[in-house]
Backbone bond lengths (Angstrom), bond angles and torsions (degrees), N, CA, C in turn:
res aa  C-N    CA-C-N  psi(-1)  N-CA   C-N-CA  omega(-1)  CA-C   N-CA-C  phi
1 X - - - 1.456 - - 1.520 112.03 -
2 X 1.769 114.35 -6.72 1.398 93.30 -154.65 1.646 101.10 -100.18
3 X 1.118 136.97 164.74 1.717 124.29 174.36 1.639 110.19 -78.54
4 X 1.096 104.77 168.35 1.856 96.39 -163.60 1.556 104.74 -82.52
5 X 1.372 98.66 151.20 1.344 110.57 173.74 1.381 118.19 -29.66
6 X 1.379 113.05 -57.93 1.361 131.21 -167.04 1.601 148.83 -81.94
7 X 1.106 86.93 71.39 1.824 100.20 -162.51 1.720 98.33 -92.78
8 X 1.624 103.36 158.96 1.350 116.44 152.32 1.104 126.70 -70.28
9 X 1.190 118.37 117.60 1.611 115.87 173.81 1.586 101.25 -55.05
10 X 1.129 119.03 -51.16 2.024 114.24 -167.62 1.697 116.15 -85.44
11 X 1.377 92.75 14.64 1.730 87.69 -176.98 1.485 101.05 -143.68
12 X 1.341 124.10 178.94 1.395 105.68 -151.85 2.290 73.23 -135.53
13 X 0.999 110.32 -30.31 1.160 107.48 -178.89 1.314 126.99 118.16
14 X 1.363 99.51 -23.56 1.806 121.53 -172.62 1.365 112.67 -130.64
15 X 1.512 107.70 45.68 1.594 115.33 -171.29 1.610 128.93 64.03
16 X 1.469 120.63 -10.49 1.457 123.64 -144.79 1.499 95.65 -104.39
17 X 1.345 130.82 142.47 1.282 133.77 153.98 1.555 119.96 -0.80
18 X 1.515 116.76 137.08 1.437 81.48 179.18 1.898 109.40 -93.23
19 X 1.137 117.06 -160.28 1.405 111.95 -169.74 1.654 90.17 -82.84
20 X 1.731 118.35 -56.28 1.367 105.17 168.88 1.800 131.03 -39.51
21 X 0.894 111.87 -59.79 1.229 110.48 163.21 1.523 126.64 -31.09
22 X 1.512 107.98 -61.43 1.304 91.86 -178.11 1.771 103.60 -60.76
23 X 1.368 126.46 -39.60 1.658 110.03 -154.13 1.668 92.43 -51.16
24 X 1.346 118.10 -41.09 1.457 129.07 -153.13 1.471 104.71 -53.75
25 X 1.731 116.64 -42.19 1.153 136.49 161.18 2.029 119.01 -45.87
26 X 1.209 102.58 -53.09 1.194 133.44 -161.77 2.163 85.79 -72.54
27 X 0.907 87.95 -42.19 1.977 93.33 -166.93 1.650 97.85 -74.99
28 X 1.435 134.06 -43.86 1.286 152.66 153.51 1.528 99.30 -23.48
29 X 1.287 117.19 -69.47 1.576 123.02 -156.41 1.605 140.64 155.00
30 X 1.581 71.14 -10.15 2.006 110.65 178.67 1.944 107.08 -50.21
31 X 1.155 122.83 86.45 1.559 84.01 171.89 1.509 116.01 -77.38
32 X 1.507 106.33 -33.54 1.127 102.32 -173.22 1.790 125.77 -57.30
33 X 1.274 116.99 -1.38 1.322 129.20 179.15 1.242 105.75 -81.11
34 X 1.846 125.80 -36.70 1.292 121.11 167.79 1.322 118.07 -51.83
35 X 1.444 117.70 -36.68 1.178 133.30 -135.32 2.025 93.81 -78.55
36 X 1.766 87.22 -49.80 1.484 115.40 173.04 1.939 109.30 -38.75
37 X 1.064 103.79 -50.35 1.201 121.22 -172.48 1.579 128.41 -70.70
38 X 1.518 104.93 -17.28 1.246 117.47 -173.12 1.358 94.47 -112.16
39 X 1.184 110.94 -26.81 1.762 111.23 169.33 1.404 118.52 -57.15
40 X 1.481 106.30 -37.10 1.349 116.06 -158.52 1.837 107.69 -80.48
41 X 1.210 118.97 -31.40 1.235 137.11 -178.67 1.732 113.11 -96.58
42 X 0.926 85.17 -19.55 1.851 86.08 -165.94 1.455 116.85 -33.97
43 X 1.313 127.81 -54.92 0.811 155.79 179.31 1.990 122.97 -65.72
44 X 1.501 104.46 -34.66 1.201 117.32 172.87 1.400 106.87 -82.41
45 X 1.271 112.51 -66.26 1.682 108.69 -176.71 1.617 118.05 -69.12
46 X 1.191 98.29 -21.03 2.050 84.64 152.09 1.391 127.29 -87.43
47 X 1.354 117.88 -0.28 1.145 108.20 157.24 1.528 125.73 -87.91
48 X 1.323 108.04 -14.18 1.171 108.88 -161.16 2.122 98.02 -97.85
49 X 1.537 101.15 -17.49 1.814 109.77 174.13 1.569 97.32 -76.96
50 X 1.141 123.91 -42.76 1.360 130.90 179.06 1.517 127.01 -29.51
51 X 1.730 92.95 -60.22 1.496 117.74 177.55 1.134 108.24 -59.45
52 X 1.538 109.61 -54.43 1.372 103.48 -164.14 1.647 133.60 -81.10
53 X 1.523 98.31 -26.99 1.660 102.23 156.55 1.306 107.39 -99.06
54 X 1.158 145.99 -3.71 1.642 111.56 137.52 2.159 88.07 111.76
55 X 1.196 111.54 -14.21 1.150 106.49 179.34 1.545 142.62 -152.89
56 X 1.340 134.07 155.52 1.372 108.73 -136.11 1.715 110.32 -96.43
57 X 1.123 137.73 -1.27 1.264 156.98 -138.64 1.637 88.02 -119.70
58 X 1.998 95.93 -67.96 1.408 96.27 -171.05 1.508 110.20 -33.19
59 X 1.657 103.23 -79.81 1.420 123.51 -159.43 1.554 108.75 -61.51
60 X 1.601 144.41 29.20 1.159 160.75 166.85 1.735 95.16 -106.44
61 X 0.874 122.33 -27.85 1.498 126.40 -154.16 1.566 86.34 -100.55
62 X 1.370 99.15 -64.79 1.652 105.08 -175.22 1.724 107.35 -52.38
63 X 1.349 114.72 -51.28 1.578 121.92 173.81 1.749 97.84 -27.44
64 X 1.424 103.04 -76.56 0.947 99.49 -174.10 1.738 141.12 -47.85
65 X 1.060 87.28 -33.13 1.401 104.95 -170.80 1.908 110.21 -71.96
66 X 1.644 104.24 -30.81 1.522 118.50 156.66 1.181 95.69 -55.26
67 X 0.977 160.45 -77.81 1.480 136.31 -99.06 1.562 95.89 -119.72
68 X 1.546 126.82 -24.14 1.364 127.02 134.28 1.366 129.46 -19.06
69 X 1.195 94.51 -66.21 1.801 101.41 -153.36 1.972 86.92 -74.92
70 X 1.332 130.85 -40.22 1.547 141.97 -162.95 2.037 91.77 -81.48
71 X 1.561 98.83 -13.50 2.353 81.64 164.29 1.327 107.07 -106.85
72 X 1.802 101.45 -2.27 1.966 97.25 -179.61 1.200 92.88 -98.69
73 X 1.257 162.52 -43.68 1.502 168.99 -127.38 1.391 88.31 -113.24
74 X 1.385 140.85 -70.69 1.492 133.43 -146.11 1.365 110.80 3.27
75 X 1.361 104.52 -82.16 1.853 132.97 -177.71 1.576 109.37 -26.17
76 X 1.240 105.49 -31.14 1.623 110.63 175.82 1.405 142.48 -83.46
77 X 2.006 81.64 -12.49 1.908 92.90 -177.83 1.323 107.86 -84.18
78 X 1.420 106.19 133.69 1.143 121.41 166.86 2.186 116.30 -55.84
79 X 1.270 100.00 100.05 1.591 100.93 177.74 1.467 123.92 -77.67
80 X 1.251 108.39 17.34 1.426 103.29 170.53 2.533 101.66 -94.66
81 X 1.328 83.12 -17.47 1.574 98.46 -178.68 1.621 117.59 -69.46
82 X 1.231 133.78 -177.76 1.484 132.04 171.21 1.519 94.72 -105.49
83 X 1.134 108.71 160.05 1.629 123.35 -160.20 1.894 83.94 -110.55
84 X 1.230 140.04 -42.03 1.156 106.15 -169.39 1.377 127.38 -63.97
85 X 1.556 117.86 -50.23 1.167 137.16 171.84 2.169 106.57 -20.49
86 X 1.434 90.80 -71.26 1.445 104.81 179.66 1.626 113.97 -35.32
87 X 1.587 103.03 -58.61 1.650 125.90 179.48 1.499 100.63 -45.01
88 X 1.223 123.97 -46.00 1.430 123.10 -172.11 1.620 110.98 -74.86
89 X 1.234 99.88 -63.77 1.511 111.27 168.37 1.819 110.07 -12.31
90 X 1.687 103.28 -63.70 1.478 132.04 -171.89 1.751 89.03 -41.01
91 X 1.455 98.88 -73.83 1.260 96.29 -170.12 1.428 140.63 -77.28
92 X 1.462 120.01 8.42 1.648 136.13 -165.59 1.530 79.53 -96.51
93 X 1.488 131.02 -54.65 1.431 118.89 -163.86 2.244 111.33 -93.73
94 X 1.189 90.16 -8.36 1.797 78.36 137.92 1.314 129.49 -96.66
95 X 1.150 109.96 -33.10 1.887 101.03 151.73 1.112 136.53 -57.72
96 X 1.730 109.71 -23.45 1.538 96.86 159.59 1.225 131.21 -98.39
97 X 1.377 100.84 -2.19 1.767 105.85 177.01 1.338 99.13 -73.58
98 X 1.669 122.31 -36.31 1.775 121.62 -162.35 1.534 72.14 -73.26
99 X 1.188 160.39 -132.82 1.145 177.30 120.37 1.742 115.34 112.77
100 X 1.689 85.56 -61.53 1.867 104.16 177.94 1.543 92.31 -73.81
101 X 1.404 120.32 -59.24 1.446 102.81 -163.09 1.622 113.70 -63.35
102 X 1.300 127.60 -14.88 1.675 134.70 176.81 1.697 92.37 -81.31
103 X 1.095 132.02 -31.04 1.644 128.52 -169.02 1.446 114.05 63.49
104 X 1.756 107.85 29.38 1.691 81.61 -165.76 2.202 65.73 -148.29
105 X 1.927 80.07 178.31 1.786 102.17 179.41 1.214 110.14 -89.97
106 X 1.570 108.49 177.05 1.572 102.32 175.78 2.162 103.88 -80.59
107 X 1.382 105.27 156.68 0.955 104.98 -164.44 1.591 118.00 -119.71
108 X 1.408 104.88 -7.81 1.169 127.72 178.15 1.824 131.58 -101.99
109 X 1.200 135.13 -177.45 1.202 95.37 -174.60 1.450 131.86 -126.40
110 X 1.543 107.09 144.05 1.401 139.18 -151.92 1.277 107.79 -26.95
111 X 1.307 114.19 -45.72 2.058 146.79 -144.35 1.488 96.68 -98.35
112 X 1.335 123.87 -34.17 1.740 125.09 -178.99 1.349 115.40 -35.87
113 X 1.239 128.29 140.07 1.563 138.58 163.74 1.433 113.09 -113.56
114 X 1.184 115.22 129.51 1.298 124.19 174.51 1.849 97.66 -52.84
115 X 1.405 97.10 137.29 2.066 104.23 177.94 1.381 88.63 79.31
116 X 1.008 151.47 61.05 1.478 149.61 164.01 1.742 105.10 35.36
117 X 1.436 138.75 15.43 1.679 138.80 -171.78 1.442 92.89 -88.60
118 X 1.357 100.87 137.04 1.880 109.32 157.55 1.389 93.60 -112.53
119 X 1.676 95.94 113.69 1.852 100.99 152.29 1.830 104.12 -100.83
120 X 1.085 113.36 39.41 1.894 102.38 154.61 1.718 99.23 150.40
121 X 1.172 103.48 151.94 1.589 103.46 173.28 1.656 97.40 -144.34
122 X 1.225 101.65 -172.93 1.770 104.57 -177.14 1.386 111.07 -43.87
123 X 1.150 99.55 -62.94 1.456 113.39 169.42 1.437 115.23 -3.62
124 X 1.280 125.09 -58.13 1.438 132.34 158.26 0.974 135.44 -75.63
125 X 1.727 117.12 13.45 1.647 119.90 164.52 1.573 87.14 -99.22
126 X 1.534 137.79 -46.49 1.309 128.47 -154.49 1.616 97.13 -70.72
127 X 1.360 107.01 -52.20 1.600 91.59 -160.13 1.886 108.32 -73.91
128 X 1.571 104.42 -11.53 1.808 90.30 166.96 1.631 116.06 -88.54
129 X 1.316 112.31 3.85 1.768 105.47 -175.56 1.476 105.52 -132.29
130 X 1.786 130.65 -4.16 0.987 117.26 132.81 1.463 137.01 176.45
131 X 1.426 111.74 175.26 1.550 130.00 -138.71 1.927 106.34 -68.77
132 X 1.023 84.40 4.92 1.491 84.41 170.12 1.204 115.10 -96.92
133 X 1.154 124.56 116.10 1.855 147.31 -165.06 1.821 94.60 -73.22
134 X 1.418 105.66 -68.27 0.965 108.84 -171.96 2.005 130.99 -55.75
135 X 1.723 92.26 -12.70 1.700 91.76 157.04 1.060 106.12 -58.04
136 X 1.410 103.57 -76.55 1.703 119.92 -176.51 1.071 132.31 8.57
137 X 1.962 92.92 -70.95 1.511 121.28 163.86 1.782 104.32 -39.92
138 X 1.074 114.02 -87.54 1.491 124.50 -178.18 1.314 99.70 -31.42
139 X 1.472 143.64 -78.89 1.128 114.65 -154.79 1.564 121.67 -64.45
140 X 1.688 102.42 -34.17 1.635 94.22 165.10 1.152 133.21 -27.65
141 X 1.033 114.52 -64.06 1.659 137.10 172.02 1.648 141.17 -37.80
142 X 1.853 89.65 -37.22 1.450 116.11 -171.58 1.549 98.89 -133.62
143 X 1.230 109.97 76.02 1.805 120.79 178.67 1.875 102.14 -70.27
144 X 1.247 84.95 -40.39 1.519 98.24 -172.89 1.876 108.63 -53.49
145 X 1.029 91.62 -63.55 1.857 98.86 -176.74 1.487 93.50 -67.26
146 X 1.076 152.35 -50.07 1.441 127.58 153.23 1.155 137.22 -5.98
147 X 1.302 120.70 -80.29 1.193 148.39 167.32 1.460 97.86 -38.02
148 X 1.663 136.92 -73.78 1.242 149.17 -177.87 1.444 102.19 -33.24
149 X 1.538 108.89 -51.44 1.335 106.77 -160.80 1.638 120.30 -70.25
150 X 1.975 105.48 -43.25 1.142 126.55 147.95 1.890 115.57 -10.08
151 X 1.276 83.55 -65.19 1.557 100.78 -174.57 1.618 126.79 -71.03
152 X 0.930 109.13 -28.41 1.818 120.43 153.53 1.205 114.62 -90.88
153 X 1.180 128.44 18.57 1.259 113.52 150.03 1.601 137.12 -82.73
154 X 1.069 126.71 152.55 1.382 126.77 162.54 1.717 120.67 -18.88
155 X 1.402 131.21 125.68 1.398 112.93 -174.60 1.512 91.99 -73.42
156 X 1.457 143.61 -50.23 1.331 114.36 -167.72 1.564 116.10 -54.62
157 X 1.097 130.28 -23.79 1.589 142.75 178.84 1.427 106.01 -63.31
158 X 1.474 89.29 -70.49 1.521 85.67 178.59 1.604 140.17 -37.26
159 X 1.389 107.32 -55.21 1.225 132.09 171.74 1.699 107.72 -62.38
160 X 1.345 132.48 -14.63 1.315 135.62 166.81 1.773 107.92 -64.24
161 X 1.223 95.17 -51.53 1.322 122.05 -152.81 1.797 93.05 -69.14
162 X 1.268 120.89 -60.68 1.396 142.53 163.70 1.561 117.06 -39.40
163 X 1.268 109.09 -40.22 1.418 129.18 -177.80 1.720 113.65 -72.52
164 X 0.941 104.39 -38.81 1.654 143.18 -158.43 1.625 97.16 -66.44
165 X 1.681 72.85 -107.83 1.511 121.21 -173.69 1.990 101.44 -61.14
166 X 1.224 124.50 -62.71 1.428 120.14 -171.23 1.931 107.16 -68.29
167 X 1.353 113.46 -78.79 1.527 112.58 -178.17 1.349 119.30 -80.48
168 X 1.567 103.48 20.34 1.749 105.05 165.99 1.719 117.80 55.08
169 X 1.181 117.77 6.23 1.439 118.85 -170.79 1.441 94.88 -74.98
170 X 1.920 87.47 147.18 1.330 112.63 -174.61 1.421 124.46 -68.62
171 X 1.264 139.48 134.58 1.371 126.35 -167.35 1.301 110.78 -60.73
172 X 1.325 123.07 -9.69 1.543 107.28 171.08 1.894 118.27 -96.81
173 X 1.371 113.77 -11.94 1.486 132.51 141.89 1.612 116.07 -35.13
174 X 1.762 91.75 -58.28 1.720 96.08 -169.83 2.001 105.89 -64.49
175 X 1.582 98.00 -18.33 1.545 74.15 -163.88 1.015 93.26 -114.05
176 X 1.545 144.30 27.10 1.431 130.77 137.50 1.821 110.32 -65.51
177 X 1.437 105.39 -36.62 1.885 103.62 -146.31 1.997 73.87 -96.79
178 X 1.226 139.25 -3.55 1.335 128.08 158.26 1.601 110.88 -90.47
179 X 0.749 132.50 -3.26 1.540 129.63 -159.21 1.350 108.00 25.70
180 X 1.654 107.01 72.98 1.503 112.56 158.40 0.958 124.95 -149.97
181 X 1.836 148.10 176.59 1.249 123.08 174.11 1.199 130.87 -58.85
182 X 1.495 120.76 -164.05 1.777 106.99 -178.94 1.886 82.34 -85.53
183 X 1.379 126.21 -65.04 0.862 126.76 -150.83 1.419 107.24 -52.57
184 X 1.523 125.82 -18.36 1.711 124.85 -170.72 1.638 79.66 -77.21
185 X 1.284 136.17 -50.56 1.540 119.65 -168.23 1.467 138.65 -67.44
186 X 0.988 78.27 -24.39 1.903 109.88 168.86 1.834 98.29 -78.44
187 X 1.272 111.33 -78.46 1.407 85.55 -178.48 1.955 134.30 -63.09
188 X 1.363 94.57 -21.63 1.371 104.73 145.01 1.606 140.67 -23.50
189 X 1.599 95.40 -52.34 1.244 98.01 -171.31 1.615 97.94 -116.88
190 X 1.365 120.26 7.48 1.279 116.17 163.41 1.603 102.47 -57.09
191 X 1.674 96.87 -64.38 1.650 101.66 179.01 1.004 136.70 -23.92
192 X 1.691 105.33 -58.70 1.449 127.53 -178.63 1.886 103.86 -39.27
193 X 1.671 92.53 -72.39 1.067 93.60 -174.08 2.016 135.66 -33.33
194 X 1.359 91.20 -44.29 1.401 113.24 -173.67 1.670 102.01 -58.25
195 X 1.761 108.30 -53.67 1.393 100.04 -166.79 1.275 91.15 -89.58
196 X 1.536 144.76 -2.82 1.613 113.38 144.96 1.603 109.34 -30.77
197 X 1.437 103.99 -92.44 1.361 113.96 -173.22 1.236 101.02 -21.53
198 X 1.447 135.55 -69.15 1.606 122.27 -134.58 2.039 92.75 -73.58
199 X 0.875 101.47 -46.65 1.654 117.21 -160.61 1.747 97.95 -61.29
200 X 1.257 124.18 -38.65 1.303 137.38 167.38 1.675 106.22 -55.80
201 X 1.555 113.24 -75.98 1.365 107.32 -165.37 1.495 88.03 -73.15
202 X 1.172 164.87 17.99 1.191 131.43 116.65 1.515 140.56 -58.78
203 X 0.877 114.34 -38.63 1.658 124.47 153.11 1.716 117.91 -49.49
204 X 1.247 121.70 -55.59 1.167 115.24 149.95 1.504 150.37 -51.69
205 X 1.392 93.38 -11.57 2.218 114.04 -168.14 1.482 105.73 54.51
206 X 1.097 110.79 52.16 1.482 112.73 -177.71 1.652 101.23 -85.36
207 X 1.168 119.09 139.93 1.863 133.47 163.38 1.709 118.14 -29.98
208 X 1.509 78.01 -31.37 1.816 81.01 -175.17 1.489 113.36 114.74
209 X 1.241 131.27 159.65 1.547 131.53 -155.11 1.411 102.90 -171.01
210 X 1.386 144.12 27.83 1.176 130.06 -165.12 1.391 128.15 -67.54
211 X 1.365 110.64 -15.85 1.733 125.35 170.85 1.618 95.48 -62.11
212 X 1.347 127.44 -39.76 1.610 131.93 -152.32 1.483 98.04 -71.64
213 X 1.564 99.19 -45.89 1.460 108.59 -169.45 1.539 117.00 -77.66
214 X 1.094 106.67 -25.66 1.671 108.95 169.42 2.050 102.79 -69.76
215 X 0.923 112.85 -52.20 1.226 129.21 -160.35 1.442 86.05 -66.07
216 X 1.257 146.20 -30.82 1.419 116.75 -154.21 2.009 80.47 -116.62
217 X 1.138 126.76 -8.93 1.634 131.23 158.54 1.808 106.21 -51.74
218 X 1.671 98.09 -55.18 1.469 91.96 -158.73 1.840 116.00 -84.65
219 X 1.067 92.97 -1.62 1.945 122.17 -141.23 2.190 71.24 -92.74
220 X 1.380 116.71 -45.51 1.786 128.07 -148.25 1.908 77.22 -73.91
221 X 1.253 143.42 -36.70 1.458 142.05 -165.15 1.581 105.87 -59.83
């Protein structure tokens, strides 16, 4: 599921400016290159503030408040680096500061798309990490206990899982905008995965599945 490690920093892949470029522009005198830039994400990184604080007001506020701190900072990014990674970074740790300083989880739900669109729900972490049909089935079914479960999870988990599975970022993405190794993210989200499963088929009273849960641990590498 994840996109490959290996991107150009100076090319975007699809002919278009790259995101560095424009800031480089944008640091020059460009506004309209900011402008480019906030266009280009708008939509991704509020979905992805959304999920993670759980609410829609907040993460408009927080949106904003990213895209602040990335026209006061510019001057500081390193341009030999990729500009998205950073952009996210910006915003995973104002979501967790709103988060610790609120003392509470997100409360709203996980799967929401800004404009009422679902581009993906769990649904598409189980059936790409594993071979058991019959999760599948179950989570289809029960979006709701999903979502719940999502939400008691661990924030480092969570945010794996979100990272992952929702904005598709590449595991070497996740461990710039985490400041950790690749391998802490990878096993990271082995975890995640596992105590999905366990924390899920408990909520459900399920028999138990522990082959499923390894399998969709080793299946996330």
């Amino acid at each position: 599921m994840n996109q490959s490690d290996g991107e150009n920093v100076n090319g975007s892949g699809d002919g278009r400016i790259s995101d560095e470029t424009l800031l480089a522009r944008f640091i020059a005198g460009d506004q309209n290159a900011f402008t480019e830039i906030v266009d280009r994400y708008q939509r991704e990184l509020y979905a992805f503030i959304i999920r993670y604080v759980g609410d829609q007001a907040t993460a408009e506020d927080l949106f904003q408040e990213t895209f602040i701190q990335l026209h006061r900072s510019a001057q500081m990014f390193d341009q030999q680096r990729r500009l998205k990674p950073w952009l996210f970074t910006i915003a995973a740790n104002k979501a967790r500061d709103f988060l610790r300083a609120a003392g509470r989880r997100p409360v709203q739900r996980l799967d929401a798309q800004p404009n009422g669109e679902d581009s993906g729900s769990l649904l598409d972490l189980v059936a790409g990490t594993s071979p058991d049909a019959s999760t599948a089935a179950i989570m289809s079914e029960d979006a709701h206990r999903v979502r719940e479960v999502l939400s008691g999870m661990s924030p480092i988990h969570r945010e794996a899982i979100i990272m992952s599975f929702y904005q598709r970022l590449s595991y070497k993405e996740m461990a710039e905008i985490l400041g950790v190794p690749l391998g802490t993210v990878k096993s990271r989200l082995h975890i995640a995965l596992q105590n999905f499963a366990r924390l899920y088929e408990t909520r459900t009273g399920g028999s138990g599945n522990k082959q499923s849960a390894d399998d969709a641990g080793a299946e996330s590498k």
